[in-house]
C-alpha positions in Angstrom: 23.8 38.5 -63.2 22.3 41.1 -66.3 24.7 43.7 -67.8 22.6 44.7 -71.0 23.6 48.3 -72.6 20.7 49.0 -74.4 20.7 52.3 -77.0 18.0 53.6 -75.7 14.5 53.0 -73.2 11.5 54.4 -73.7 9.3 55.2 -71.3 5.6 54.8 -72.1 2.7 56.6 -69.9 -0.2 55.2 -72.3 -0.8 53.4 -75.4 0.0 55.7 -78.1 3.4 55.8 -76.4 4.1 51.8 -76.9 2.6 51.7 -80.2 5.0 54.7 -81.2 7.5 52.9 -80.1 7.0 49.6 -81.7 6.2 51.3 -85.2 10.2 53.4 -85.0 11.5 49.9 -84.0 9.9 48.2 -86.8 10.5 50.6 -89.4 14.0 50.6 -88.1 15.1 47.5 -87.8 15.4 47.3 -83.9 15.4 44.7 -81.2 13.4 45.5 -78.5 12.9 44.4 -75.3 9.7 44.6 -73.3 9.9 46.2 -69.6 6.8 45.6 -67.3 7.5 45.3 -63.5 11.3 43.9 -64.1 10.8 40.9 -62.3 12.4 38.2 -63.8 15.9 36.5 -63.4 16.2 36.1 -67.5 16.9 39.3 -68.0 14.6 39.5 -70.8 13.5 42.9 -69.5 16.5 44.5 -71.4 18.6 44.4 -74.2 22.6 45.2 -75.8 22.1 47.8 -78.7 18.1 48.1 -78.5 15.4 49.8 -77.5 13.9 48.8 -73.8 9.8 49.7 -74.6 9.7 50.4 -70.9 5.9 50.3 -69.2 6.7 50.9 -65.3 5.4 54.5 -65.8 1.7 53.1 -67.0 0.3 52.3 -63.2 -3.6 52.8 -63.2 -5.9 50.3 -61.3 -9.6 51.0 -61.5 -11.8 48.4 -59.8 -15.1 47.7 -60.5 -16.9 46.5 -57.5 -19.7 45.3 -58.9 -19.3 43.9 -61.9 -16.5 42.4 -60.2 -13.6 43.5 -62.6 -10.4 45.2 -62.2 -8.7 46.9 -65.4 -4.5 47.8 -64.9 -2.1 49.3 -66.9 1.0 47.2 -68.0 3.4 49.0 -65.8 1.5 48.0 -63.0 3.0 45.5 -59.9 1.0 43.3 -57.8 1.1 45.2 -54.5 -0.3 48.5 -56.2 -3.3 46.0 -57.5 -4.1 43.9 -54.1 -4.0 47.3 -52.5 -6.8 48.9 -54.7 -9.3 45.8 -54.6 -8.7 44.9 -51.2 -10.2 48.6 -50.3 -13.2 46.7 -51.5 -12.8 43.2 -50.0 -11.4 41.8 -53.6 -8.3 40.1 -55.0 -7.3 37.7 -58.0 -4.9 35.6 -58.0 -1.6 37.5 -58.1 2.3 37.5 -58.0 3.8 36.2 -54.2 6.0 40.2 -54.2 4.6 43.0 -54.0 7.3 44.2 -56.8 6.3 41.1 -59.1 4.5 43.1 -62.3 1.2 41.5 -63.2 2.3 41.5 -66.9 4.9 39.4 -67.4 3.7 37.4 -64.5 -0.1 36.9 -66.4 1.3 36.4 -69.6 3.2 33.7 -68.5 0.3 31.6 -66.2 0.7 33.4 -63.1 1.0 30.8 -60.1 0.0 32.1 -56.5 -1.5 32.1 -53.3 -5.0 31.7 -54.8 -4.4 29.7 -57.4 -5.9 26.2 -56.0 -9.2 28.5 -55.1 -9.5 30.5 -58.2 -6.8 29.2 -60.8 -4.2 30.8 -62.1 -3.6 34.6 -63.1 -4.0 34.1 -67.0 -7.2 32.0 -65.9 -8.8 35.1 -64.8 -7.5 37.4 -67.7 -10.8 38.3 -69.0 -9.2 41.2 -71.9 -6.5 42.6 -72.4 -5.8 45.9 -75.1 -2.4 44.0 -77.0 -0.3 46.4 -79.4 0.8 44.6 -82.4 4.1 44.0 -84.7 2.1 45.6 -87.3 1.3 48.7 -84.9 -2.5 47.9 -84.4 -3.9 47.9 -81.2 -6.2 44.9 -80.7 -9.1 44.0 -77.7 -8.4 39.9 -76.9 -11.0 38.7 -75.7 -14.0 35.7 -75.8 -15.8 37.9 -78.3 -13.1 39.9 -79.9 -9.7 38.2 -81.1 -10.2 35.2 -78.9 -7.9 33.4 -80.5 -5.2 36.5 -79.0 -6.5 35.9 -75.9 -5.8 32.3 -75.9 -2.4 32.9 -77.0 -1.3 35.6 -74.2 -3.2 33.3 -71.3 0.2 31.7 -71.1 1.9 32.2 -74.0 3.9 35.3 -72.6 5.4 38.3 -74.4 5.3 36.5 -78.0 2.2 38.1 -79.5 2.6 42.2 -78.8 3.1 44.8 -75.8 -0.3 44.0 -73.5 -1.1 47.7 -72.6 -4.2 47.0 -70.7 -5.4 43.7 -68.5 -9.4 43.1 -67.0 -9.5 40.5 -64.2 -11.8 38.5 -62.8 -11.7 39.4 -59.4 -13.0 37.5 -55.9 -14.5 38.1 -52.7 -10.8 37.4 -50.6 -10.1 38.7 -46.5 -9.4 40.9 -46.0 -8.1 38.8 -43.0 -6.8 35.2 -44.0 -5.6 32.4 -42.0 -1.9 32.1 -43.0 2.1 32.3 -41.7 5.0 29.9 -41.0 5.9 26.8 -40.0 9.1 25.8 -38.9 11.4 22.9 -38.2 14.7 21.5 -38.1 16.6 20.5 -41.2 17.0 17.2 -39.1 13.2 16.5 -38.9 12.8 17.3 -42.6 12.4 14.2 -44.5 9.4 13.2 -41.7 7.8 16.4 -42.4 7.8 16.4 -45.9 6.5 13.0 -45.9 3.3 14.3 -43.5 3.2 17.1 -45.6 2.6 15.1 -49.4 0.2 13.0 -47.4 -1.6 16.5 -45.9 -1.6 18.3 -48.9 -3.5 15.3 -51.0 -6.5 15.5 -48.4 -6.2 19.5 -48.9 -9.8 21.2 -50.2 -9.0 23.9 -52.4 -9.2 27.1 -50.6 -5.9 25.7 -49.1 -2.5 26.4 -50.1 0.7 25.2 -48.2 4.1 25.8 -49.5 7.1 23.6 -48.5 10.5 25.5 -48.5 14.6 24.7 -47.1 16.4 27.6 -46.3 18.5 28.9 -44.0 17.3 30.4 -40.7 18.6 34.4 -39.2 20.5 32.0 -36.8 22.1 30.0 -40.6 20.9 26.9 -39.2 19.0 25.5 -42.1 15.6 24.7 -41.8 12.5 23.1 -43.5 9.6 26.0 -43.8 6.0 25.6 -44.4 3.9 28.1 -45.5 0.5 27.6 -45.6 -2.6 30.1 -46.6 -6.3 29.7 -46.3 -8.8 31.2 -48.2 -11.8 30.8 -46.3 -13.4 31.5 -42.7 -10.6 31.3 -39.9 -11.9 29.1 -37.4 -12.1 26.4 -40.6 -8.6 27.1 -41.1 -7.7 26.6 -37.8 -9.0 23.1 -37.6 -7.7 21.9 -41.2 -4.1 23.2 -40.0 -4.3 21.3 -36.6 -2.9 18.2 -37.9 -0.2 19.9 -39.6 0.7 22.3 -37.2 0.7 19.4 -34.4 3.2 17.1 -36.1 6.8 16.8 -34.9 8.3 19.5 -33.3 8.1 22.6 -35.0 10.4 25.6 -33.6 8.5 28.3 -35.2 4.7 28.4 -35.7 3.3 32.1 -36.3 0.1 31.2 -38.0 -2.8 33.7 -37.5 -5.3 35.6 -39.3 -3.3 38.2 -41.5 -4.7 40.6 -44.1 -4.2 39.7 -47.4 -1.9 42.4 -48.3 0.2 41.5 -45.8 0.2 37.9 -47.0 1.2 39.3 -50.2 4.6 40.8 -48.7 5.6 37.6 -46.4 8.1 36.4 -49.1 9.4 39.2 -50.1 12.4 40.0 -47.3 13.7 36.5 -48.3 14.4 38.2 -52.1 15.9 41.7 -51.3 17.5 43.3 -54.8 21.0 43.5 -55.3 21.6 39.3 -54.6 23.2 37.4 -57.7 20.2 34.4 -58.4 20.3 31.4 -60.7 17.6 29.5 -60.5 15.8 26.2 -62.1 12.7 24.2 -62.3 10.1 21.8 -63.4 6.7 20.1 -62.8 6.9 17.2 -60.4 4.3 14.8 -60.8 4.6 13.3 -57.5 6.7 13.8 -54.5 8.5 10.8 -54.1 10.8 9.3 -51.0 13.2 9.6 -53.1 13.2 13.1 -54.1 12.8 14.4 -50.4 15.6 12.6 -49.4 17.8 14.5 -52.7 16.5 18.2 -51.7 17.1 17.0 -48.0 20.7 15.9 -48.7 21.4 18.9 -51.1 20.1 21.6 -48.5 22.3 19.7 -46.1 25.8 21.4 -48.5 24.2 24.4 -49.9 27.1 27.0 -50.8 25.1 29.9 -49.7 22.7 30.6 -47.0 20.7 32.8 -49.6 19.7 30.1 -51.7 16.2 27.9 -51.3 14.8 25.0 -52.5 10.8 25.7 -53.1 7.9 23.4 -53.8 4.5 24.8 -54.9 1.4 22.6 -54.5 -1.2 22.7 -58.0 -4.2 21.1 -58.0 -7.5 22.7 -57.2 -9.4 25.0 -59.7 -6.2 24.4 -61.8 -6.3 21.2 -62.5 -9.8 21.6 -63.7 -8.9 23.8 -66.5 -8.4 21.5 -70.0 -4.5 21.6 -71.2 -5.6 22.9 -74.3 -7.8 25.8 -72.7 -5.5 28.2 -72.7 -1.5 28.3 -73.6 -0.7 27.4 -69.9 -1.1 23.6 -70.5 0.6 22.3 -66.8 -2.5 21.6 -65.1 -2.3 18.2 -63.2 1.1 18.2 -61.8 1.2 17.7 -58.5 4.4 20.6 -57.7 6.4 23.0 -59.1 9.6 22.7 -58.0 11.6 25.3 -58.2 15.8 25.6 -56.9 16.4 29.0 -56.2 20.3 29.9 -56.0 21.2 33.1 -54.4 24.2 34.9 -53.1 26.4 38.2 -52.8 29.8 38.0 -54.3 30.4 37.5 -57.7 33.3 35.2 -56.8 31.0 32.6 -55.9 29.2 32.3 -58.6 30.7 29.5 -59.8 29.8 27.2 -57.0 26.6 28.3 -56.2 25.3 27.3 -60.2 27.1 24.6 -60.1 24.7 23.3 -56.8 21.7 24.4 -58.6 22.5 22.6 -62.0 23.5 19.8 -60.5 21.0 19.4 -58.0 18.1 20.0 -61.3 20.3 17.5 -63.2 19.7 14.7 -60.5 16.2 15.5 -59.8 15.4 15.7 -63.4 14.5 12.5 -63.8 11.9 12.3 -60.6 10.1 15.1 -62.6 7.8 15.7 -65.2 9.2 17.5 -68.5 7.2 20.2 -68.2 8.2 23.7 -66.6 7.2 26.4 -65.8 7.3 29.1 -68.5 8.1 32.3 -66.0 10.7 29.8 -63.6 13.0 29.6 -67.5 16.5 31.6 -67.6 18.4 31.3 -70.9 17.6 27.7 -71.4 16.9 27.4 -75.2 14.0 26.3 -77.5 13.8 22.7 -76.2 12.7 24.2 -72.7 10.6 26.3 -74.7 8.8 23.5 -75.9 8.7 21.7 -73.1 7.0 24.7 -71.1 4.1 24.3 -74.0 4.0 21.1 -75.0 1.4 19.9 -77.1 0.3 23.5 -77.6 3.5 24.4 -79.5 1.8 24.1 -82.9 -1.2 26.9 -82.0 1.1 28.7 -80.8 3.4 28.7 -83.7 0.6 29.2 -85.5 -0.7 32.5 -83.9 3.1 33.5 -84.0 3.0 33.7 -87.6 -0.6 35.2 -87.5 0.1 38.4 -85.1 4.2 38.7 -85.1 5.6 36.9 -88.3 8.6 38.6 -88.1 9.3 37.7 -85.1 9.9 41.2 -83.5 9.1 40.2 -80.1 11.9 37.8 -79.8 13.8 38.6 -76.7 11.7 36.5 -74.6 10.8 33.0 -74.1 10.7 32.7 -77.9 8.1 31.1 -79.7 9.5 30.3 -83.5 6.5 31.3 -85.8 8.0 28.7 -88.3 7.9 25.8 -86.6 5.4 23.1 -87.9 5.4 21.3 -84.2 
């Protein structure tokens, strides 16, 4: 769906690298676009005629075990990072693919398996080392620059190049309760309905994500996907009533280390598929919004696409709006319609089901979204991702990047009054 011709890509292995790079652009004149794990269906990861400030060689993970703390390089992607603090029974809250990068994925929130235990990603971003449009290299955090910080806890790639990020990290496994559940496309509508009811009685150290999508068989299907962050046997009798309800045909629930939870997704999202995706917040999932994804599934165009909803709540929701750039905290879902398939000749039909299945739904949401779920979807999206925190971060546009250098992004105007 990207076909970007960039003049040129550099390839940083440390600091000095990207703040070379960003002083040539500067001095020159240059668009740049920002390159951390790639994994992102914008395409904001490259450029026509610019230079690609490309972090994927920067991969270091050192874990502090007993302060607790884990410090990674830019470049780095989530599987590197669960693998390097699970060797010491520890995890934040990270990307769903191993090949996610935590950098774009942080700076944008960062919504996950852990998230209703421990919050989101940019919730636990204690520092980060952030190179500047003016070619400084700052430390954001509570005591230095806090005001950075605040900004790049959501605000994603509009402030500078985050070199360096410190987490917060958990005691997490290494063995987790997790798996799938699966039914019918024909028993759907039932389930969900169980499912809202099931997942408003959930405690946090819960997580169950509700999916349609098309079976190995292409039957379609209604999958649940539920993960428990806490002792097994608890698990097992919180998931009783869900896993007893109707007639599932698939149920391979069982205690799974958490890097293999990590990579349960992933075969669904090879590379190489053409993807066109949308989403919002849903405040509440209505009768009349299962029966719409239901009915849509039901004349999908392609048996690569899914339709995907992502319980909040939890420590999220305890976390004030205005706390950090992230301000979504007390939806109830993300919802997120993923459109994927193989030959450019149907491309027209399968965006066409996605926009028109968001344009229906639309008005069953909230108008929030999802900052990292955004394609090319202009500055009223924008807004909308950031609502009332617009103005800060306008503000703190004008204060690090005035010039707007980082602009291939999500873009953040640093003269807006609002």
């Amino acid at each position: 769906m990207i076909d970007k011709r960039p003049s040129g890509i550099v390839r940083c292995v440390n600091a000095d690298d990207v703040l070379t790079a960003i002083s040539f652009a500067a001095a020159n004149r240059i668009a740049i676009a920002v390159r951390g794990g790639g994994h992102n269906i914008a395409g904001n990861a490259t450029c026509d005629k610019g230079l690609v400030i490309d972090l994927s060689p920067m991969r270091s993970v050192e874990v502090d075990r007993h302060g607790r703390r884990a410090r990674a390089a830019g470049g780095v992607q989530w599987g590197e990072f669960d693998a390097e603090t699970q060797k010491v029974g520890l995890a934040t809250n990270g990307g769903l693919m191993p090949s996610t990068g935590i950098a774009g994925f942080t700076l944008g929130g960062g919504l996950g398996h852990l998230m209703r235990s421990y919050s989101l990603a940019c919730d636990n971003l204690l520092s980060a080392s952030v190179v500047t449009a003016d070619s400084r290299t700052l430390k954001a955090s509570s005591e230095s620059n806090d005001d950075l910080l605040w900004a790049i806890r959501g605000g994603g790639g509009n402030f500078g190049i985050v070199t360096l990020f410190e987490f917060q990290l958990h005691d997490v496994g290494p063995d987790l309760l997790a798996g799938r559940l699966v039914h019918r496309l024909s028993d759907a509508r039932d389930v969900l309905r169980f499912y809202r009811e099931f997942m408003a009685r959930a405690p946090d150290d819960l997580i169950v994500y509700a999916g349609l999508s098309t079976g190995p068989d292409g039957e379609p299907r209604l999958g649940l996907r539920p993960v428990f962050n806490g002792p097994v046997a608890e698990g097992q009798s919180l998931l009783k009533p869900l896993r007893q309800f109707g007639t599932p045909i698939l149920d391979d629930i069982e205690p799974r280390p958490y890097v293999d939870i990590q990579r349960i997704v992933e075969p669904m999202f090879p590379p190489g598929r053409l993807n066109y995706w949308k989403a919002n917040f849903v405040d509440e999932l209505s009768d009349e919004l299962i029966d719409i994804l239901v009915a849509a599934y039901s004349r999908v165009p392609s048996r690569y696409s899914n339709n995907a909803l992502e319980p909040m709540g939890g420590a999220i929701a305890r976390v004030a709006e205005t706390a950090t750039a992230f301000r979504n905290r007390t939806s109830a879902y993300s919802l997120l319609l993923l459109g994927g398939w193989l030959e450019a000749a149907e491309s027209e039909a399968n965006v066409a089901w996605v926009r028109e299945l968001w344009d229906v739904t639309r008005p069953l949401s909230s108008s929030a979204v999802y900052v990292n779920y955004l394609g090319t979807e202009g500055d009223s999206r924008v807004r909308d991702a950031y609502g009332p925190n617009y103005a800060r971060l306008s503000e703190l546009k004008r204060k690090y990047d005035p010039g707007n250098l980082f602009r291939l992004n999500q873009n953040i105007d640093p003269t807006a009054s609002g």
